[in-house]
C-alpha positions as CSV (number, residue, x, y, z in Angstrom):
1,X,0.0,0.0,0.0
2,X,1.1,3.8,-0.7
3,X,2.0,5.7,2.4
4,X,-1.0,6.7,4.3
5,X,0.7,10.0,4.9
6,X,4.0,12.2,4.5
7,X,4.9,15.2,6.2
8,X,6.4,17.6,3.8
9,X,10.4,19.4,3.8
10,X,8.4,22.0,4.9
11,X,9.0,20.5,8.6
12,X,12.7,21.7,8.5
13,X,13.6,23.7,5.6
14,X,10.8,26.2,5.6
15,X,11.4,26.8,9.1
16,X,14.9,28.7,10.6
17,X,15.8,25.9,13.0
18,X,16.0,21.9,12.5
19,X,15.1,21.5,15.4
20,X,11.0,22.4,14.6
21,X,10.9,19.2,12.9
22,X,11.9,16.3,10.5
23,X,10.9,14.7,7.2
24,X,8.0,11.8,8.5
25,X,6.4,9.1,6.2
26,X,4.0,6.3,7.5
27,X,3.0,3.2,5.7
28,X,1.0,0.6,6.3
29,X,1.3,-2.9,4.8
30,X,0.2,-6.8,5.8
31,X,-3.0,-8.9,4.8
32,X,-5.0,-11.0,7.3
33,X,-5.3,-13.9,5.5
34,X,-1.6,-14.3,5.1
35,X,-0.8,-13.6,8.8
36,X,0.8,-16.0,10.9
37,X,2.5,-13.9,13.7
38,X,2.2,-14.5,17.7
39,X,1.2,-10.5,18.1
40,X,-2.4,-11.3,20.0
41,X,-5.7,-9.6,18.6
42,X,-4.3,-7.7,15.4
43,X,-5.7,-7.8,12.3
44,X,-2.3,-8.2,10.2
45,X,-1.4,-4.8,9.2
46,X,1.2,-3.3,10.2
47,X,2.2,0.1,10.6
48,X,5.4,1.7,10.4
49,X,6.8,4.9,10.6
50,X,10.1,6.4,9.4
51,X,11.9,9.8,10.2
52,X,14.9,10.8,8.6
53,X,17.5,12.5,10.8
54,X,18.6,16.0,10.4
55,X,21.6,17.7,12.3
56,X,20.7,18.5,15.7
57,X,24.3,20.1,16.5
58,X,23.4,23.9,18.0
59,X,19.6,22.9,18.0
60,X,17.6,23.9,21.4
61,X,15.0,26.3,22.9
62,X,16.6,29.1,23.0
63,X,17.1,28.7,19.1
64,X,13.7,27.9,18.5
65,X,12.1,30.2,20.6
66,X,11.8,30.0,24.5
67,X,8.6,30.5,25.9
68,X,7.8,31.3,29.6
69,X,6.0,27.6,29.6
70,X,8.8,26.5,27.7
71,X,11.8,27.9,28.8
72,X,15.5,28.1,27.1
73,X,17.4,24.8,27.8
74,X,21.0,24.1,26.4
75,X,23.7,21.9,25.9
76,X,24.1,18.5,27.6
77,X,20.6,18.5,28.9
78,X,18.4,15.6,27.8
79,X,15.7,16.3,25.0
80,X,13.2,15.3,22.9
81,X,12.0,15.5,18.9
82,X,9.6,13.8,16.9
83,X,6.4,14.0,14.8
84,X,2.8,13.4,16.0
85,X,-0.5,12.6,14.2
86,X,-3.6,13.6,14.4
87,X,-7.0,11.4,13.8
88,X,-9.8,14.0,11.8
89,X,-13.4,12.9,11.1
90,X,-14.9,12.3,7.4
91,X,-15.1,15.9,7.0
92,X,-11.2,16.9,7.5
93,X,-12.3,18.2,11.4
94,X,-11.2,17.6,14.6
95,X,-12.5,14.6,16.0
96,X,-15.5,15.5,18.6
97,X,-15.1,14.9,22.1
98,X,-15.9,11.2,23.0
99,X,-15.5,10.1,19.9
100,X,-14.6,6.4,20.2
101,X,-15.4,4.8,16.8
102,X,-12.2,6.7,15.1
103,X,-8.5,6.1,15.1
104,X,-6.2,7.5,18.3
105,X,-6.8,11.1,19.1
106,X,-3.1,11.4,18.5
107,X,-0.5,9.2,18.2
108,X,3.0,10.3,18.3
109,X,6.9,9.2,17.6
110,X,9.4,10.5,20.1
111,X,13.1,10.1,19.4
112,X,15.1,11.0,22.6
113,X,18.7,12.8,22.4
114,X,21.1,14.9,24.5
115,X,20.8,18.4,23.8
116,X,23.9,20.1,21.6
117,X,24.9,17.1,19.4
118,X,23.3,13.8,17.5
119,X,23.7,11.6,21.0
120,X,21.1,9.2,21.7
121,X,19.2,9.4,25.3
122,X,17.1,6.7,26.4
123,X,13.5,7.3,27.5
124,X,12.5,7.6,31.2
125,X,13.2,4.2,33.2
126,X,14.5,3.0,29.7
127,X,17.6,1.0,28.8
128,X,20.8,3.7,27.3
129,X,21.2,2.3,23.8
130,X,17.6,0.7,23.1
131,X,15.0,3.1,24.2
132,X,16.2,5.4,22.5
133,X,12.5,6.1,20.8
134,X,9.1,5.0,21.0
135,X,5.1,5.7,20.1
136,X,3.0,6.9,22.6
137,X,-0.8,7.5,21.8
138,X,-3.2,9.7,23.5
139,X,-7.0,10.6,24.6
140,X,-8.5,14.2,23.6
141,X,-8.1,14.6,27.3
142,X,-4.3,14.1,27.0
143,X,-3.4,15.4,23.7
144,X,-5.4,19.0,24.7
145,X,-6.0,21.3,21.2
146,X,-3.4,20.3,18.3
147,X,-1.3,19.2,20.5
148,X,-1.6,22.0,23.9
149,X,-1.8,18.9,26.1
150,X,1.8,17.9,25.6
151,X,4.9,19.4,27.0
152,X,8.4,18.0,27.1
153,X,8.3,17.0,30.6
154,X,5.5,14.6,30.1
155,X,6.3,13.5,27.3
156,X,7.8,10.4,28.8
157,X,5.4,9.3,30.6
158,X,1.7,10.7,29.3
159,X,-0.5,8.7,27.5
160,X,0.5,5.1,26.8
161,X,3.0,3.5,25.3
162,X,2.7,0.7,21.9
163,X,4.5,-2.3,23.5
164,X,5.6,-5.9,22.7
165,X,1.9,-6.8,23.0
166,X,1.6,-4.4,19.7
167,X,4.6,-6.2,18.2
168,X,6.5,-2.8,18.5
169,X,9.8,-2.7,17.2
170,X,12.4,0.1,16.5
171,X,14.9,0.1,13.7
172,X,17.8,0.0,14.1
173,X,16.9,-2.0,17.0
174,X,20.1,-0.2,19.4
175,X,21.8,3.0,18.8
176,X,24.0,5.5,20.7
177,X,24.0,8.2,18.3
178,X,21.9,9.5,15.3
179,X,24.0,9.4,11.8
180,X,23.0,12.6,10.0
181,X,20.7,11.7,6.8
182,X,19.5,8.2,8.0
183,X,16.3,6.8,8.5
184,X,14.9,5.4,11.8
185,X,11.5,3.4,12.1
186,X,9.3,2.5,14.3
187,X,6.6,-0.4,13.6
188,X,4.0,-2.0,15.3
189,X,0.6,-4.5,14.4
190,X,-2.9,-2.7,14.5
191,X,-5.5,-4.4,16.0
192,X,-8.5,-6.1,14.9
193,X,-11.7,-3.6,13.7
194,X,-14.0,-2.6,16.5
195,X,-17.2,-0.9,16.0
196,X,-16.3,1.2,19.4
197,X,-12.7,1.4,21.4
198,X,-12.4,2.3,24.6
199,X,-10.3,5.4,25.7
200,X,-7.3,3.9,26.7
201,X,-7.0,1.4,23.8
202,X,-5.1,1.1,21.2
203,X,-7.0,2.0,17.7
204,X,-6.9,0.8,14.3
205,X,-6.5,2.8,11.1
206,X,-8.4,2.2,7.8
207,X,-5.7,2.3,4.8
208,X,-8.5,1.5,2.2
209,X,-8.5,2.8,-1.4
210,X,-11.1,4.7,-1.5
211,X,-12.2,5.0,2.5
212,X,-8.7,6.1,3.7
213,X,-9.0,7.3,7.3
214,X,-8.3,11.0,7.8
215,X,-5.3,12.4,9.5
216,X,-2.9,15.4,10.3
217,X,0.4,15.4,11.1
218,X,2.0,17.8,13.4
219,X,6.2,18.3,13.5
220,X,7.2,18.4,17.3
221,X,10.1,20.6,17.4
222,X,12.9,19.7,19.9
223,X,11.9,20.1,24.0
224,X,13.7,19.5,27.0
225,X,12.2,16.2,29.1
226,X,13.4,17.4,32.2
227,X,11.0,20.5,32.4
């Protein structure tokens, strides 16, 4: 299948800093009745996400643009950078609060790093070398208006994470820096078609010709987790 959405150059080279944001492409491949993995209540497809790493050398909040609920942070402090999505209804609007027949209010891709250079960090209570990223997804409670609910300090830890359960994997699988110009994924399985989810659960996203789900996707510039 065609990517189900692509954020544009416009995420970095539109913008004065890197640091506001990174090419993002999302894809979403499988068939059920070819399926044979141990992942438990999916329905086959998988979904995987790809960012491509820019230079984060002399990239943080004072450069792009300290705020007085996001304050300047600097060299050596631990950070985070990614690219969120967005659910939308059939008509291209925000999803209505209590809307549980649609995908995730939000679901985003965090890639953790040391402020001032390309080093990896890992993610709270995380493992230095391997959890170095990972997909968190979020209620309209938790992901606030585009996005107002999230804040580099709780980024770690708010709303829940796609696990082993999910069949979540990261590629590569370990790293202790970013290489400048490469491409690092994150995939995991959907699960199975419900007529209603409930608000903590994990949705799943229609890729159909024809019937595509709708969705916006939002570049998370660079914030310090230790806010």
């Amino acid at each position: 299948m065609p990517a189900l959405i692509t954020t544009s150059d416009a995420c970095y080279q539109a913008l004065t800093d890197k640091g506001q944001g990174m090419l993002s492409q999302w894809t979403l491949t499988g068939s059920p009745t070819t399926y044979t993995g141990v992942v438990p209540n999916t329905d086959g497809y998988q979904i995987t996400f790809t960012m491509q790493w820019r230079d984060m050398t002399n990239e943080n909040e004072t450069s792009t643009g300290a705020t007085a609920t996001n304050p300047a942070f600097g060299v050596g402090d631990t950070a985070v950078v990614g690219t969120c999505v967005e659910t939308l209804d059939s008509n291209g609007a925000v999803l209505a609060a209590g809307t549980d027949t649609e995908g995730n209010f939000a679901v985003c891709h965090w890639f953790y790093l040391v402020v001032g250079g390309n080093v990896t960090s890992i993610k709270r209570f995380g493992t230095a070398g391997t959890d170095y990223s990972e997909v968190r997804y979020y209620n309209e409670v938790e992901w606030g208006t585009i996005g107002s609910g999230i804040n580099g300090a709780n980024t770690p830890t708010k709303g829940q994470a796609i696990g082993v359960n999910q069949g979540y994997s990261r590629f590569p699988a370990t790293a202790t820096s970013y290489t400048i110009g490469d491409y690092y994924s994150q995939s995991w399985y959907q699960p199975k078609y419900a007529t209603t989810y409930a608000a903590g659960a994990l949705r799943r996203y229609n890729g159909a010709s024809g019937s595509r789900d709708k969705v916006r996707a939002y570049c998370m510039g660079i914030k310090s987790t230790s806010l």
